[in-house]
PDB file as gemmi writes it, atoms N, CA and C in Angstrom:
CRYST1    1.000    1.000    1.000  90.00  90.00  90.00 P 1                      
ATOM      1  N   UNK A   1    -106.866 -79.467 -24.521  1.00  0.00           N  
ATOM      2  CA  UNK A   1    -107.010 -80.022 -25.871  1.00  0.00           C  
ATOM      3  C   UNK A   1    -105.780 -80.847 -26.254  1.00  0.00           C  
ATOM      4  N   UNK A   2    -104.912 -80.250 -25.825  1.00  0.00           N  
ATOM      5  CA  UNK A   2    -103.348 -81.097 -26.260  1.00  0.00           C  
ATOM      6  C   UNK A   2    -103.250 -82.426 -25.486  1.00  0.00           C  
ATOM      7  N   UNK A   3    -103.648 -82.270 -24.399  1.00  0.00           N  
ATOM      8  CA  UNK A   3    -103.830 -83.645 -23.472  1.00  0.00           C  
ATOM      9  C   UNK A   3    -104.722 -84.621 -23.698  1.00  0.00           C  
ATOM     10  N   UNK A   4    -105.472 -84.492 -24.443  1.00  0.00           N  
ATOM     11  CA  UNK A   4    -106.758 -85.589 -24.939  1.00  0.00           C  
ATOM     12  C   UNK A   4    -106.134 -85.741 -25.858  1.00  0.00           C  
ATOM     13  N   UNK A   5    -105.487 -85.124 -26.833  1.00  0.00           N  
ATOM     14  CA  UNK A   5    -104.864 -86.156 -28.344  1.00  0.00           C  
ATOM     15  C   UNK A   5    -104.302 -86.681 -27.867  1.00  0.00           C  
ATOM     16  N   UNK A   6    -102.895 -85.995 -27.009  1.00  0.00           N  
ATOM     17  CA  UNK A   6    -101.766 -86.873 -26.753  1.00  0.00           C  
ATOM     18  C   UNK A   6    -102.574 -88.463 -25.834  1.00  0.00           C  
ATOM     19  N   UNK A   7    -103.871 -88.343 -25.187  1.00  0.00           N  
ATOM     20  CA  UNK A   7    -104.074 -89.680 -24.547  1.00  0.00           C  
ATOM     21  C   UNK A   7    -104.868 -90.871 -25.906  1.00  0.00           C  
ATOM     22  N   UNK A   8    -105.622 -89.963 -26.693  1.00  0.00           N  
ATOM     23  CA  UNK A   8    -106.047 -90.791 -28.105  1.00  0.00           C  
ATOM     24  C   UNK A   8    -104.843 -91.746 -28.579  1.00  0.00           C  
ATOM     25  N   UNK A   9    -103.495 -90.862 -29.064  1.00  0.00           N  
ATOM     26  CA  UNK A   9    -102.692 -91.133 -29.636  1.00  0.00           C  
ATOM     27  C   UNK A   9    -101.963 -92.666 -28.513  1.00  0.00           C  
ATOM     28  N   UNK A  10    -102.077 -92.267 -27.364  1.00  0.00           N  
ATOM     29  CA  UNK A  10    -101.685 -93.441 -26.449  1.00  0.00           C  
ATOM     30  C   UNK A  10    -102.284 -94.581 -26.506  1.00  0.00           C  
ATOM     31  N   UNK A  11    -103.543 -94.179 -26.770  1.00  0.00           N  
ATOM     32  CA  UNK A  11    -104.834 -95.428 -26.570  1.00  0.00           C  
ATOM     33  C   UNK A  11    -104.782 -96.207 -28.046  1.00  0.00           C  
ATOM     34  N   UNK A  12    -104.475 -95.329 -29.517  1.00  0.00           N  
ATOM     35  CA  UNK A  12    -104.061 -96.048 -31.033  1.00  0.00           C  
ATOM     36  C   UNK A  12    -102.565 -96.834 -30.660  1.00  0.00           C  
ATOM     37  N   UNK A  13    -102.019 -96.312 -30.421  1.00  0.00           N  
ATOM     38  CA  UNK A  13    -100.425 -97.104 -29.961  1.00  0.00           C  
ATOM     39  C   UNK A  13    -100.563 -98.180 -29.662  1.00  0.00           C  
ATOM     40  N   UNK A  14    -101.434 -98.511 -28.410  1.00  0.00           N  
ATOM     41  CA  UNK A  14    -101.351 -99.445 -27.759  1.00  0.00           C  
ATOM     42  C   UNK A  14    -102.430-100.294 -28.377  1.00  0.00           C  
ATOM     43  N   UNK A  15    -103.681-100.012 -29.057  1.00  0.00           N  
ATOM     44  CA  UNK A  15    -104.283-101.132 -29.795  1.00  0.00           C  
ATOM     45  C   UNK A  15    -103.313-101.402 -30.907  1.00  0.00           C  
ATOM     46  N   UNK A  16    -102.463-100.588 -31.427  1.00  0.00           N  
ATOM     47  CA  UNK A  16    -101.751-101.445 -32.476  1.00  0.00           C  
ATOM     48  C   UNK A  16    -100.337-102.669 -32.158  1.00  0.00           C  
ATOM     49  N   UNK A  17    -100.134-102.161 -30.808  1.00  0.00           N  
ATOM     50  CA  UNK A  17     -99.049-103.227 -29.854  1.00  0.00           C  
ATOM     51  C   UNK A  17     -99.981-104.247 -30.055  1.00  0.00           C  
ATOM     52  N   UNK A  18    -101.050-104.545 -29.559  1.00  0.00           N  
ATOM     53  CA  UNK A  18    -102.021-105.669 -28.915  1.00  0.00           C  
ATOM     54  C   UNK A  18    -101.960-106.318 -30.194  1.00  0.00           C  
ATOM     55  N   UNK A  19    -102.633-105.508 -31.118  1.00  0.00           N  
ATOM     56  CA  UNK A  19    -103.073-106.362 -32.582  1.00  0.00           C  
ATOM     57  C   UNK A  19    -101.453-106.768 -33.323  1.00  0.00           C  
ATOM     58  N   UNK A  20    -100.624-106.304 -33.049  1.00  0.00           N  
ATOM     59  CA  UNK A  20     -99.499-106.943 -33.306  1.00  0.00           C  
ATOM     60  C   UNK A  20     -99.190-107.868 -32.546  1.00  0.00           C  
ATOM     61  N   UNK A  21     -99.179-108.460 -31.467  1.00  0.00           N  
ATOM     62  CA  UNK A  21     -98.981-109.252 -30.412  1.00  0.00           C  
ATOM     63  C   UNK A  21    -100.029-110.795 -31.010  1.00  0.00           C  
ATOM     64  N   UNK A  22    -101.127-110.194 -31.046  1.00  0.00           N  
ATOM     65  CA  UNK A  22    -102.211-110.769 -31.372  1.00  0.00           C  
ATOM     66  C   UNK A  22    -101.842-112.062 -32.406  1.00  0.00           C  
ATOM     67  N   UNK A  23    -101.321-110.848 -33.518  1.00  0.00           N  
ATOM     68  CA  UNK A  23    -100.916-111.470 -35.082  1.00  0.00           C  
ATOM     69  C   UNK A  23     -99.927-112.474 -34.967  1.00  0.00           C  
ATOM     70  N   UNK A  24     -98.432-112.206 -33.933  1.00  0.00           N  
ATOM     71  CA  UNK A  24     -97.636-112.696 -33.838  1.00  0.00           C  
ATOM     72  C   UNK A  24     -97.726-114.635 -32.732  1.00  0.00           C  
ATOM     73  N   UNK A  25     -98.531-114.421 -32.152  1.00  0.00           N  
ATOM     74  CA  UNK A  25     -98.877-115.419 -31.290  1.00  0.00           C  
ATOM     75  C   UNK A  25     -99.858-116.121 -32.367  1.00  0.00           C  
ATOM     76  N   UNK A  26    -100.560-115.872 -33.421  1.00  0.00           N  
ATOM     77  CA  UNK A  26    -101.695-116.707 -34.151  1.00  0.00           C  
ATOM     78  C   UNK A  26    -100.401-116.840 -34.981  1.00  0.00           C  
ATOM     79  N   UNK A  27     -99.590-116.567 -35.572  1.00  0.00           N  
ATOM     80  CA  UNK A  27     -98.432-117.501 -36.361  1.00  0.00           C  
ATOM     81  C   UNK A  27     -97.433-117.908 -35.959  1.00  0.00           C  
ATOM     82  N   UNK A  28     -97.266-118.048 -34.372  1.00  0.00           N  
ATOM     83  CA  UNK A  28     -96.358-118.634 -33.957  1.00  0.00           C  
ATOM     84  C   UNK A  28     -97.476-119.798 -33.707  1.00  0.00           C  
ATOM     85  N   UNK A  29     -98.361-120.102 -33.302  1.00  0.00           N  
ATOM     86  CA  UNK A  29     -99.949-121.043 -32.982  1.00  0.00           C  
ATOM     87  C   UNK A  29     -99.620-122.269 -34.343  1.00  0.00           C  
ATOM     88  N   UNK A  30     -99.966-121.117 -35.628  1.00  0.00           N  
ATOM     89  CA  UNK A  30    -100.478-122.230 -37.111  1.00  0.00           C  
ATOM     90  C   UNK A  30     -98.415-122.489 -36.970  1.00  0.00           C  
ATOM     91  N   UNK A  31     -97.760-122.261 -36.499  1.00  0.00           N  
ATOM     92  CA  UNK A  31     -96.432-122.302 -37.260  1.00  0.00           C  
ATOM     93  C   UNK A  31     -96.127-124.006 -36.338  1.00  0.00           C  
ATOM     94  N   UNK A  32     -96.358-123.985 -34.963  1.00  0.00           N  
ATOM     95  CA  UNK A  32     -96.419-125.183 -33.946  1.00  0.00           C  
ATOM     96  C   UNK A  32     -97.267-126.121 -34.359  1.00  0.00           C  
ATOM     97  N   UNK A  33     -98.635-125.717 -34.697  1.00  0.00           N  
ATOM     98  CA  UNK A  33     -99.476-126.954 -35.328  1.00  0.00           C  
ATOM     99  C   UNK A  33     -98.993-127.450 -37.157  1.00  0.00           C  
ATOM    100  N   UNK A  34     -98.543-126.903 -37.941  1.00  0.00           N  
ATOM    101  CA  UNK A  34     -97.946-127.355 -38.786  1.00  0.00           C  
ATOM    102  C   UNK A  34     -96.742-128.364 -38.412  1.00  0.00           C  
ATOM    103  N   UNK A  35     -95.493-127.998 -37.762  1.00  0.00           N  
ATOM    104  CA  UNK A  35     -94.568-128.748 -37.305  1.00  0.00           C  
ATOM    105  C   UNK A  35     -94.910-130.209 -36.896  1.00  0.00           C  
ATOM    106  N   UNK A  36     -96.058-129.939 -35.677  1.00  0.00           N  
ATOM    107  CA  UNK A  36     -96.417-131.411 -35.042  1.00  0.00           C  
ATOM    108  C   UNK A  36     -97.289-132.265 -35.933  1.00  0.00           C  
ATOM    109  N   UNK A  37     -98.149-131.625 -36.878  1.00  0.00           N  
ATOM    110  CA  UNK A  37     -98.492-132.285 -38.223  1.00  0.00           C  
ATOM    111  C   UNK A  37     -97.687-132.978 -38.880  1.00  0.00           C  
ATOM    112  N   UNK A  38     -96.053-132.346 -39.456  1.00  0.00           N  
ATOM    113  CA  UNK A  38     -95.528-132.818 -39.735  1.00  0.00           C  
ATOM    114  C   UNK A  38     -94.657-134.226 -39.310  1.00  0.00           C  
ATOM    115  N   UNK A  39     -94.898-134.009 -37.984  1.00  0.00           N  
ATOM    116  CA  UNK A  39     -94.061-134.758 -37.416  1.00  0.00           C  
ATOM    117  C   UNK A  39     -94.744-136.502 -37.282  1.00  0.00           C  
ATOM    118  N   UNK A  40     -96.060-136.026 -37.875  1.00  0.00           N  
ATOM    119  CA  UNK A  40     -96.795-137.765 -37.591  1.00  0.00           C  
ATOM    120  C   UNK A  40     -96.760-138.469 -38.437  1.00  0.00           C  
TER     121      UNK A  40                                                      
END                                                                             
C-alpha cells in the first residue's frame, strides 16, 4: 500500500514538471514572436 502512493505521488510530480515545462516554453514561444513583431 505504501508503494503505490509513493508511485501516484511520483506520477503527480512529474505531470506537474511537464505542465510547468509546458507553460514555460509557450511564454518563452509568445515572448520570441512578440520581439520579432516588434522588430518589423
Amino acid at each position: 500500500m505504501k508503494k503505490n502512493n509513493a508511485g501516484k505521488y511520483i506520477k503527480y510530480a512529474i505531470g506537474e514538471i511537464v505542465l510547468v515545462v509546458i507553460g514555460i516554453l509557450i511564454a518563452l514561444s509568445l515572448n520570441n514572436w512578440n520581439e520579432s513583431k516588434k522588430m518589423r
